[in-house]
C-alpha positions as a Markdown table, in Angstrom:
| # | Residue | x | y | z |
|---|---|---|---|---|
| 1 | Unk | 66.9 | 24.1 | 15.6 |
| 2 | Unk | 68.2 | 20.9 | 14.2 |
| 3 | Unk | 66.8 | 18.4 | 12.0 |
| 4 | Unk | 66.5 | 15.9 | 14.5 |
| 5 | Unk | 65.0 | 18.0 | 18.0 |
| 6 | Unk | 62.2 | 19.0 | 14.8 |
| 7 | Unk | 61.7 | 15.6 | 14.0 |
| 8 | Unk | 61.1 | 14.4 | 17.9 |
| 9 | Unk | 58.9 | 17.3 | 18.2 |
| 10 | Unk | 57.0 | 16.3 | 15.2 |
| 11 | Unk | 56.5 | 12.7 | 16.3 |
| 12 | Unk | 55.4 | 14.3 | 19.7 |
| 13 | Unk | 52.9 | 16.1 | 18.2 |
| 14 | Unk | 51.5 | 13.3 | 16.2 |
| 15 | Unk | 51.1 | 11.1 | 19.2 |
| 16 | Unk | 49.5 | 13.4 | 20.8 |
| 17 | Unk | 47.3 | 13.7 | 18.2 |
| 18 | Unk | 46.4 | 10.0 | 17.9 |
| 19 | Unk | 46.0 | 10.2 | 21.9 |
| 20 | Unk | 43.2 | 12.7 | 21.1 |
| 21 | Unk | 42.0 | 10.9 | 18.4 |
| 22 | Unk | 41.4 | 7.7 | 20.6 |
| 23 | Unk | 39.8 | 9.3 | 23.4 |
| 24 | Unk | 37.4 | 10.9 | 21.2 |
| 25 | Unk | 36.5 | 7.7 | 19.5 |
| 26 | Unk | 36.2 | 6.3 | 23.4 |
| 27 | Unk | 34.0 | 9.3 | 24.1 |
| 28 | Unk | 31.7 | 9.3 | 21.2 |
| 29 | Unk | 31.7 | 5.2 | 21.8 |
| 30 | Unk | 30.5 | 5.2 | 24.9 |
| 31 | Unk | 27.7 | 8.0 | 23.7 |
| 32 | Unk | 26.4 | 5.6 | 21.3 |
| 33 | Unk | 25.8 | 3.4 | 23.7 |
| 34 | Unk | 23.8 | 5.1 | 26.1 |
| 35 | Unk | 21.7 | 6.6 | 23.2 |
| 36 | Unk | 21.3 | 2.9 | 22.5 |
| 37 | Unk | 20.0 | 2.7 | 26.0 |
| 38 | Unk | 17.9 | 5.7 | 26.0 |
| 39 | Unk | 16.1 | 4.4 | 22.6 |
| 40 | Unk | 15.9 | 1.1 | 24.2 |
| 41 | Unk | 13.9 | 2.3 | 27.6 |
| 42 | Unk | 11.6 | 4.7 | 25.3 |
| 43 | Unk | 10.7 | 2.0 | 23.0 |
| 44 | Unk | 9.7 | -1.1 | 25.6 |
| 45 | Unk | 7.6 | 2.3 | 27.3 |
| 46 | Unk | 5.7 | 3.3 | 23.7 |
| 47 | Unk | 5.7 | -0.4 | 22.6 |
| 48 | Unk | 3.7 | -1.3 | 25.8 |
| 49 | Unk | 1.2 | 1.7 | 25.1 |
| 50 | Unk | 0.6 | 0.9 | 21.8 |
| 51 | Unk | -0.1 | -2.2 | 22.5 |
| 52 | Unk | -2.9 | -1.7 | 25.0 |
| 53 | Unk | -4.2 | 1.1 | 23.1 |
| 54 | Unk | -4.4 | -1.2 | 20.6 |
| 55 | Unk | -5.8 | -3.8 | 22.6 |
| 56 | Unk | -9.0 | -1.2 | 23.5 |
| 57 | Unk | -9.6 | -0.4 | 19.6 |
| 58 | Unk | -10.1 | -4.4 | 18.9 |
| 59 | Unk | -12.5 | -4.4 | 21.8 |
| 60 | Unk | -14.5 | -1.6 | 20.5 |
| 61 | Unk | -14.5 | -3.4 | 17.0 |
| 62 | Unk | -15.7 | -7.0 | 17.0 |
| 63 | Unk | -14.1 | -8.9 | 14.0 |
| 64 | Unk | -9.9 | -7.2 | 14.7 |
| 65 | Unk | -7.6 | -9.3 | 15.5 |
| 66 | Unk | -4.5 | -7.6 | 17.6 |
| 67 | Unk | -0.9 | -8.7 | 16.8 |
| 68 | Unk | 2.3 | -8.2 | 18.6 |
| 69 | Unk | 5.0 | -6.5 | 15.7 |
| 70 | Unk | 8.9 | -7.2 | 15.6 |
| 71 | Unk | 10.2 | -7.0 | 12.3 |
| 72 | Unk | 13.2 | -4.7 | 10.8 |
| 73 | Unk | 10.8 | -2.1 | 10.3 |
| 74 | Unk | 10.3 | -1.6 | 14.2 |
| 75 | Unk | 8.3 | -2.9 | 16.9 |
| 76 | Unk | 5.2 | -2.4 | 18.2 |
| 77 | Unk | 1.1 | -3.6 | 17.5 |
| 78 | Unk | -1.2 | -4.1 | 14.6 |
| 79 | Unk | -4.9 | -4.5 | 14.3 |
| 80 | Unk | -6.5 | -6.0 | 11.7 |
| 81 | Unk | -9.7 | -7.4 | 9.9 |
| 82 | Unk | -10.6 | -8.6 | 6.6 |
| 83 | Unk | -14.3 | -8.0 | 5.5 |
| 84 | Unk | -16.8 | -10.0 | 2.8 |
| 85 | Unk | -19.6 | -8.6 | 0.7 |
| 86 | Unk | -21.8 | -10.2 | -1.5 |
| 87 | Unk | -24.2 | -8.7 | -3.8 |
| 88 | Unk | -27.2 | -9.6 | -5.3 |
| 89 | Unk | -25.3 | -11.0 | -8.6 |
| 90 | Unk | -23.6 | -13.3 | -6.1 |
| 91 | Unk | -20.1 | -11.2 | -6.8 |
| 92 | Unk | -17.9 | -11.4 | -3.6 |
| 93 | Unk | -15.3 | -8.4 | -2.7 |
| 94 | Unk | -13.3 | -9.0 | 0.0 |
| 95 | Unk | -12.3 | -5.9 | 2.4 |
| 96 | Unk | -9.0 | -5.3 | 4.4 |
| 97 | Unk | -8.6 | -2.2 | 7.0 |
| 98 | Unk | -5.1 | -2.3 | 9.3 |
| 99 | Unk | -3.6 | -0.1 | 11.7 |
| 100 | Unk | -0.2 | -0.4 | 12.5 |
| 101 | Unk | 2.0 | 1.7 | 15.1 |
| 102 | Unk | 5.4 | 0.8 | 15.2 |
| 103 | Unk | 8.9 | 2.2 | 16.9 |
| 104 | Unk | 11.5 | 2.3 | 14.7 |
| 105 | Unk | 14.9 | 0.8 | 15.0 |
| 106 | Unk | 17.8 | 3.4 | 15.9 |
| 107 | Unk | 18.8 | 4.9 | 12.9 |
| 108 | Unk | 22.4 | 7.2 | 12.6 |
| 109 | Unk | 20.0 | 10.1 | 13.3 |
| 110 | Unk | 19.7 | 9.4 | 17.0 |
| 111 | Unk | 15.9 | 10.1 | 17.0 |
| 112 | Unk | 13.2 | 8.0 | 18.5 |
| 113 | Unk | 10.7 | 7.8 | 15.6 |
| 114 | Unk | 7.2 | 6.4 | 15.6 |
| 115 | Unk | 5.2 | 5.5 | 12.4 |
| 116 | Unk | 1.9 | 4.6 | 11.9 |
| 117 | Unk | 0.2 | 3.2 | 8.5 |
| 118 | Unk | -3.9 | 2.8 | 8.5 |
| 119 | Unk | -6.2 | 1.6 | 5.7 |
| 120 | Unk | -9.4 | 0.9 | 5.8 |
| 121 | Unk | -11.7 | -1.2 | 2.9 |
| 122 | Unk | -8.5 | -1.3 | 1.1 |
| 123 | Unk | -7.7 | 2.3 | 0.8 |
| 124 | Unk | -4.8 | 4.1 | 2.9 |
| 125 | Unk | -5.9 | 6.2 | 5.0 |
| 126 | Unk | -2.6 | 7.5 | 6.0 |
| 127 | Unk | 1.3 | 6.2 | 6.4 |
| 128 | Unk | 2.8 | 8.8 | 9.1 |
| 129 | Unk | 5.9 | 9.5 | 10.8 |
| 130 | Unk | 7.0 | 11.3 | 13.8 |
| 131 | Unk | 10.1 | 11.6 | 15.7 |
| 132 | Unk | 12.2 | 13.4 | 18.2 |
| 133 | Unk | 15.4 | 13.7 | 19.2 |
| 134 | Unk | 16.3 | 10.8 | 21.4 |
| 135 | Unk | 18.2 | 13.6 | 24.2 |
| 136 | Unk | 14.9 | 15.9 | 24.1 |
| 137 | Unk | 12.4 | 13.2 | 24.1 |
| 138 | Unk | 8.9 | 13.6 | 25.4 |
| 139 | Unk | 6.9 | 10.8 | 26.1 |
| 140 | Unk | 3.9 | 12.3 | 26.8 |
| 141 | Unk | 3.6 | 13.8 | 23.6 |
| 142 | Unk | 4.6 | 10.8 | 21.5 |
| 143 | Unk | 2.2 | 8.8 | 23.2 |
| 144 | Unk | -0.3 | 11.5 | 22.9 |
| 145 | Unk | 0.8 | 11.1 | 19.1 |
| 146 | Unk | 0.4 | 7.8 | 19.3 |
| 147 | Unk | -3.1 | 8.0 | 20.9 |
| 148 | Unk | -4.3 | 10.7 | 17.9 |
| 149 | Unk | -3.7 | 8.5 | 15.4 |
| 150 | Unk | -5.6 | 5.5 | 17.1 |
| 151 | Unk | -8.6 | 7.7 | 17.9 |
| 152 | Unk | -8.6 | 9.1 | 14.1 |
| 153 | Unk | -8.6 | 5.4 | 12.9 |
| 154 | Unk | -11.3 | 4.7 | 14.8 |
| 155 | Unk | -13.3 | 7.5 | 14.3 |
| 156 | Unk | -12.9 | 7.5 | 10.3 |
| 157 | Unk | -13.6 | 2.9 | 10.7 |
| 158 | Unk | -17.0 | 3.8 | 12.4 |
| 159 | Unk | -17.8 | 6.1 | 9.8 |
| 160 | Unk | -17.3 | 3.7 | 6.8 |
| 161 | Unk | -19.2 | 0.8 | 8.5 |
């Protein structure tokens, strides 16, 4: 075989190639953006359990304020309270408990994580993280995670008043 049939057969094969190439990137594209979608529908669902879980804990607990979260970290809902002691020598310590329950932003993991950080009198009580695969999620369970957490904040708050 010639020089030149080996060279049109090896531009052939390169465009080929680069065809390949293109669709792929086209392919994995477009699966990038559904998994944007997927993380999308998942999160407005857990951000709108959170928050009325949320919502109920405040209730039970006169004195927490509630608060809506978007930030880079995530979104999602917050309680909060700060708390003032004096004692007899007149010295004042001031008191800060916080649960916060957030979705977190789509990382290059494709997972659907939720994270939670408590405190309570200005200790931590825990800073947590759990996630899932965003093509295997299970709501029920992360909400059930979600709903864990809540229940062991309050539980552990009523203990300490």
């Amino acid at each position: 075989m010639d020089f030149e049939k080996r060279l049109a057969k090896a531009i052939e094969r390169g465009q080929r190639a680069g065809d390949a190439r293109a669709r792929a990137e086209a392919e994995k594209a477009l699966t990038e953006q559904e998994l944007r979608q997927l993380h999308t529908r998942y999160r407005l669902q857990l951000d709108e359990h959170i928050g009325s879980c949320l919502k109920k804990l405040a209730r039970h607990f006169p004195g927490f304020r509630h608060e809506t979260v978007v930030c880079d970290r995530g979104w999602g809902a917050a309680v909060s309270r700060d708390d003032l002691q004096v004692d007899r020598n007149r010295r004042r310590t001031n008191y800060f408990s916080r649960l916060e329950v957030l979705v977190r932003p789509l990382s290059e993991y494709s997972v659907l994580e939720l994270g939670a950080k408590a405190a309570i009198r200005n200790k931590e009580l825990f800073n947590r993280s759990h996630f899932q695969r965003l093509a295997e999620v299970d709501l029920t369970s992360l909400t059930d995670m979600n709903d864990l957490w809540v229940l062991e904040f309050a539980e552990l708050y009523a203990a300490k008043q």
